[in-house]
C-alpha positions in Angstrom: 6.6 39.5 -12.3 10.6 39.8 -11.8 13.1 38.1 -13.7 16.7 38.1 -14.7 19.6 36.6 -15.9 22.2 35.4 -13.0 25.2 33.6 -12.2 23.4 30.4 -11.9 20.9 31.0 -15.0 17.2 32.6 -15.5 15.9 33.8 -11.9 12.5 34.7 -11.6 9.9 35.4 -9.0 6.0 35.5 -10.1 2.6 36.1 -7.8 -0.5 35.7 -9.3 -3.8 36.0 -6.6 -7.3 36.3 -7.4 -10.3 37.8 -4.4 -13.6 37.1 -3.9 -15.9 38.2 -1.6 -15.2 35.1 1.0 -12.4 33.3 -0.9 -8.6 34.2 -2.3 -6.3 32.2 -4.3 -2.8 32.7 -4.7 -0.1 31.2 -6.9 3.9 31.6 -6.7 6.6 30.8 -8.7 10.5 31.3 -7.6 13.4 30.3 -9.1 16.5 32.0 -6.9 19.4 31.3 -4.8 19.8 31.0 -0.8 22.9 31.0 0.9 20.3 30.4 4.3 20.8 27.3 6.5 17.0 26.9 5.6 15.4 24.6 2.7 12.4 24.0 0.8 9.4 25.4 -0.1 7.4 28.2 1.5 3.8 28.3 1.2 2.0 31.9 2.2 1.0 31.4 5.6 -2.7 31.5 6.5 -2.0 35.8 7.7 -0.7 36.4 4.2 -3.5 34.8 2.5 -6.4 36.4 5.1 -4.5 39.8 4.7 -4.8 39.6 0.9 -8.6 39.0 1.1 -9.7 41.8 3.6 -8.2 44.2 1.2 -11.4 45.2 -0.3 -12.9 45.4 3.5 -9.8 47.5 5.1 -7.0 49.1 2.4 -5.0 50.3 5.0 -2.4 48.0 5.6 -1.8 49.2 9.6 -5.2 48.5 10.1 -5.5 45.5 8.0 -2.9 44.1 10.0 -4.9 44.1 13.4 -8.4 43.2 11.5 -6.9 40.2 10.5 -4.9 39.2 13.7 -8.4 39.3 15.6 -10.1 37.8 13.0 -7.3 34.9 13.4 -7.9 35.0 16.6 -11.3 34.3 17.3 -11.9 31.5 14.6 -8.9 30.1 16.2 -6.2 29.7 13.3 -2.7 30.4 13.8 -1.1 32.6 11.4 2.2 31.3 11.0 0.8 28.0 9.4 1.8 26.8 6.6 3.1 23.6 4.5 6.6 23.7 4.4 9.9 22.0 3.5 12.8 21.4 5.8 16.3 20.4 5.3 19.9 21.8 6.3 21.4 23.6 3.5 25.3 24.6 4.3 26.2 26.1 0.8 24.7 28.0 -1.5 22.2 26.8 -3.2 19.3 27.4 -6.2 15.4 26.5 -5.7 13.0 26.6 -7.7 9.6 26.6 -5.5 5.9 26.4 -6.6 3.1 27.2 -4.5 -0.9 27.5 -4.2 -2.7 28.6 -1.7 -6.6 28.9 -1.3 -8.8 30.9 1.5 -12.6 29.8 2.5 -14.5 32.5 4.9 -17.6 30.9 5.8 -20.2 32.7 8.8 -18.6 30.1 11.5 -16.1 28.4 9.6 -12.8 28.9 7.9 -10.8 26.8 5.6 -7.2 26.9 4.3 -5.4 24.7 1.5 -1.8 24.6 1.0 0.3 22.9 -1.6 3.9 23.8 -2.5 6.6 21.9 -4.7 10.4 22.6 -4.7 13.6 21.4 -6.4 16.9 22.6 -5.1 20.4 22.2 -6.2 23.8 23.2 -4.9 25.7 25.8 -6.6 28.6 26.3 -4.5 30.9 23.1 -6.5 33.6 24.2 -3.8 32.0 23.7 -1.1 33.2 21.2 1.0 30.1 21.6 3.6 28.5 18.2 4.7 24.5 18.8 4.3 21.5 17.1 2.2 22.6 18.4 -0.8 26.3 16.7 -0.2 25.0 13.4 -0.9 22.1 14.2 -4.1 22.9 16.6 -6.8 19.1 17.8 -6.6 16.8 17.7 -3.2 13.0 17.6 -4.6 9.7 18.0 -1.5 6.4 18.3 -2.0 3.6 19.0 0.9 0.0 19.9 1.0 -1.8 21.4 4.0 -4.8 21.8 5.2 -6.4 24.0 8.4 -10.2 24.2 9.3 -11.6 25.9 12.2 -15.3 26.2 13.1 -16.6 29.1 16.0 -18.3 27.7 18.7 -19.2 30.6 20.4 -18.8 34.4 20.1 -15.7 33.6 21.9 -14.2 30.2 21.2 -13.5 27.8 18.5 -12.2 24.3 17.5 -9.5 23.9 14.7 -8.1 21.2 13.1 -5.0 20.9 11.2 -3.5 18.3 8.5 -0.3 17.6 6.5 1.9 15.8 4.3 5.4 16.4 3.4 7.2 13.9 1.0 10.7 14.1 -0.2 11.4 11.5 -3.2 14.3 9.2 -3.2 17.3 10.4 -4.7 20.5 9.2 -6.3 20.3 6.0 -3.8 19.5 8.0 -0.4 16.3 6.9 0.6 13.0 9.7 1.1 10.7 10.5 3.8 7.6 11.1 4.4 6.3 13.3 7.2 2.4 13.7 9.0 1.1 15.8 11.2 -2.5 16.2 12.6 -3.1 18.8 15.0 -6.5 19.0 16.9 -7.1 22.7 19.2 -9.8 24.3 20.9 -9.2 27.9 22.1 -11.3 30.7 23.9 -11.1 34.1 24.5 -12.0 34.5 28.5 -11.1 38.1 29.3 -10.7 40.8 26.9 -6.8 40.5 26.8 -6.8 36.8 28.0 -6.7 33.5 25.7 -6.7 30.0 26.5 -5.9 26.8 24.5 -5.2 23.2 24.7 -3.8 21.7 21.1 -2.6 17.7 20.9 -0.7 17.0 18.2 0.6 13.8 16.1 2.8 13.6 13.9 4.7 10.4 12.1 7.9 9.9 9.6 8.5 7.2 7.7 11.4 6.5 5.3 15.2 7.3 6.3 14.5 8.5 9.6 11.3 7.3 10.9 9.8 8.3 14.3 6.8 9.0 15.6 5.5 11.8 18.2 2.6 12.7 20.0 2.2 15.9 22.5 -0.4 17.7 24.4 0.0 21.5 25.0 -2.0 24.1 27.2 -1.6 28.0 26.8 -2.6 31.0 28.5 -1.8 34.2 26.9 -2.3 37.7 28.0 -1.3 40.8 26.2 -0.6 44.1 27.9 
């Protein structure tokens, strides 16, 4: 647990996690500035969390690192996933960002839940920069994921991914929401070959609604 006194208030940056033998929990809680053209929350990403639970199985982090990207891998999860908020920041700015994060490791199948929950305010009062935060005095989002994969084979897997991400109305600017369902199969057919084939949907509604639907193949071969 950090925390200080700044410029803009009290900062403060907590991480609480809790292993079992198949499962990990982790909780966050942030309060601190960005000057990033980024935004909202930031959920651990499915590595993070799988890297925190094989502590017990490998403590050295070096090999950690490729135990995990294997294991990844094969059950067919991508470990960049995560929940996350999105919007254009231009000045600087102060969020405060809760999130949870819990791991399942099953024989065949893995599971992954994700919720975060930000507020974020400009600090910057001369700033003249046009972004979200130019037109509400506080941005709030809130999202919830979730990622289950199940092994086929010794080799490939199917994997499923869902989420929400809603951003409230605010000081008469009207809020989103955002879906996104991704289905993917992937298989291992060479020792330093992959394949995969992931279709995608994903909808907005609100101020900027749209809807978008993809298919995408992969072949990927590491030297």
């Amino acid at each position: 647990m950090q925390t200080e006194q700044r410029y803009f208030g009290r900062s403060w940056n907590i991480s609480l996690s809790h292993r079992m033998r198949r499962t990990v929990v982790v909780y966050s809680d942030s309060n601190s500035d960005n000057n990033a053209t980024t935004g909202a929350g930031a959920p651990l990403t499915t590595y993070d969390l799988f890297f925190a639970q094989f502590a017990s199985i490998e403590p050295d982090p070096a090999r950690r690192d490729v135990l995990v990207r294997n294991f990844l891998r094969a059950a067919g999860l991508n470990p960049n996933e995560q929940a996350t908020g999105g919007f254009i920041s231009r000045a600087v700015t102060v969020t405060r960002s809760q999130n949870l994060s819990l791991a399942l490791q099953g024989r065949r199948q893995t599971a992954v839940l994700s919720a975060f929950a930000t507020s974020s305010r400009r600090v910057d009062t001369l700033s003249t920069a046009e972004d979200d935060l130019s037109q509400v005095y506080r941005l709030d989002q809130q999202g919830v994921s979730l990622s289950l994969s199940h092994r086929l084979t010794q080799t490939s897997s199917v994997g499923l991914f869902a989420s929400l991400q809603r951003t409230p109305s605010s000081d008469g600017v009207q809020g989103n929401d955002l879906r996104e369902i991704t289905l993917s199969w992937s298989d291992r057919i060479g020792s330093r070959s992959t394949v995969s084939i992931e279709a995608r949907h994903s909808q907005a509604t609100g101020g900027n609604p749209y809807k978008e639907n993809n298919v995408l193949a992969r072949f990927n071969y590491s030297f």
